[in-house]
C-alpha positions in Angstrom: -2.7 4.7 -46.4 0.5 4.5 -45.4 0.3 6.7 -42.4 -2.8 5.1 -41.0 -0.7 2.2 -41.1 1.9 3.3 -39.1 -1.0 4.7 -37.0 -2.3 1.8 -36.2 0.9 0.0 -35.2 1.5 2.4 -32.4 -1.7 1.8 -31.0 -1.4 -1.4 -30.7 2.5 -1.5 -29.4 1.1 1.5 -26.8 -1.4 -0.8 -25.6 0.0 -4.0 -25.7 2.8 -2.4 -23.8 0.6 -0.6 -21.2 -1.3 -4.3 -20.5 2.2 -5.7 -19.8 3.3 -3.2 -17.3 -0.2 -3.0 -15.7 0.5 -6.7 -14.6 3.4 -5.8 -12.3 1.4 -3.7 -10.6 -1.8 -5.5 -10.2 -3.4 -6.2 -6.4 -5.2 -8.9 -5.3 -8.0 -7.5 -3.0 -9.8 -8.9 0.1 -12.7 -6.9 0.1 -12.6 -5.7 3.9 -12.2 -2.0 5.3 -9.0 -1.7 7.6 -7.0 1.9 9.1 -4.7 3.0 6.8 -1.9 6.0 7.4 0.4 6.4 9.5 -1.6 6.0 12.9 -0.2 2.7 14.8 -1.6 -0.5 16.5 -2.0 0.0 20.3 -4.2 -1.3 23.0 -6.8 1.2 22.3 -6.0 1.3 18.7 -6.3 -1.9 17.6 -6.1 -3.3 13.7 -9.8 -3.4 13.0 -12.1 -4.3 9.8 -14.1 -1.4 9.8 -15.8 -2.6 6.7 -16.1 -5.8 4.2 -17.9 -5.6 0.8 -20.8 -7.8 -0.6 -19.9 -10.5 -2.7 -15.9 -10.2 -1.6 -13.5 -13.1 -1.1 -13.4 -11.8 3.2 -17.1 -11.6 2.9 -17.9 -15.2 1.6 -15.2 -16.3 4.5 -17.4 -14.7 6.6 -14.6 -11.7 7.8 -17.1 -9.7 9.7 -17.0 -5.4 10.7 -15.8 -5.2 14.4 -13.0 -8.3 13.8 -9.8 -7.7 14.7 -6.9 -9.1 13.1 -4.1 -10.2 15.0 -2.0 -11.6 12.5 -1.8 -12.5 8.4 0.1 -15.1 7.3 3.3 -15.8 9.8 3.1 -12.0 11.2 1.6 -11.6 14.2 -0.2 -7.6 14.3 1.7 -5.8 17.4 2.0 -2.2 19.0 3.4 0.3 17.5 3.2 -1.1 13.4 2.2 1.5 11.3 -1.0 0.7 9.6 0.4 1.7 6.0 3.2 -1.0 6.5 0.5 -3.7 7.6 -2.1 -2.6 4.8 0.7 -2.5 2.0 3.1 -4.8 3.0 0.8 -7.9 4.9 -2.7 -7.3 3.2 -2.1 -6.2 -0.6 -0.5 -8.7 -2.9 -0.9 -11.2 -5.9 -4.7 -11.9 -7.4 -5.2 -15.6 -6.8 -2.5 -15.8 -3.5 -4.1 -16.9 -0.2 -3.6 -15.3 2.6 -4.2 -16.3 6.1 -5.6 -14.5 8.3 -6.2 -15.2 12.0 -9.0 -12.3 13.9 -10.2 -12.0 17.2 -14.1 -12.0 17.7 -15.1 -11.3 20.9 -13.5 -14.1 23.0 -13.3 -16.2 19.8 -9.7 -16.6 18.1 -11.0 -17.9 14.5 -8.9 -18.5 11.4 -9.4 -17.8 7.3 -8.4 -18.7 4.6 -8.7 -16.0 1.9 -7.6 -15.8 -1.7 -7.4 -12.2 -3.0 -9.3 -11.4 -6.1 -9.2 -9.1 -8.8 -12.2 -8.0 -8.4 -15.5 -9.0 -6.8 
């Protein structure tokens, strides 16, 4: 009996401590499909949503395929930044953070407003 007991108690201190470090590393996701690697923004190459999911926060913003983003937050997108640094350092962040992001449609400049989730 004793041994279960003991058992039992690192179960829980395994789990309770994985939840806790999980946290750190949680992302807040957008839902949308962008270039990642280490390919760079360029006139032809521009910083494009490739993709947004269904029932994602970019989705209900209305983030369509085919927008191009020219900047998030105060960081305007430029030549020659790697897509990795844009994806990981401009796009990924908290769950529940809002993140502004201004895209180019066409000859439209248009502006959102989108908290990253969890999930979705």
């Amino acid at each position: 009996m004793h041994l279960i007991r003991k058992k039992i108690i690192l179960i829980y201190f395994i789990a309770f401590f994985s939840l806790e470090c999980g946290k750190d590393g949680e992302h807040g996701l957008l839902g949308i499909q962008v270039p990642v690697g280490d390919g760079k923004v360029s006139e032809s190459s521009p910083f494009i949503v490739t993709g947004v999911y269904m029932d994602s926060p970019a989705y209900k913003e209305g983030i369509k395929p085919d927008d191009i983003i020219i900047q998030i937050n105060d960081i305007k997108i430029e030549n020659g930044m790697v897509y990795d640094h844009i994806y990981k350092k401009l796009l990924l962040g908290r769950p529940g953070e809002k993140v502004r992001i201004i895209i180019k449609r066409k000859d439209k400049q248009l502006i959102f407003h989108v908290t990253r989730s969890k999930k979705f």
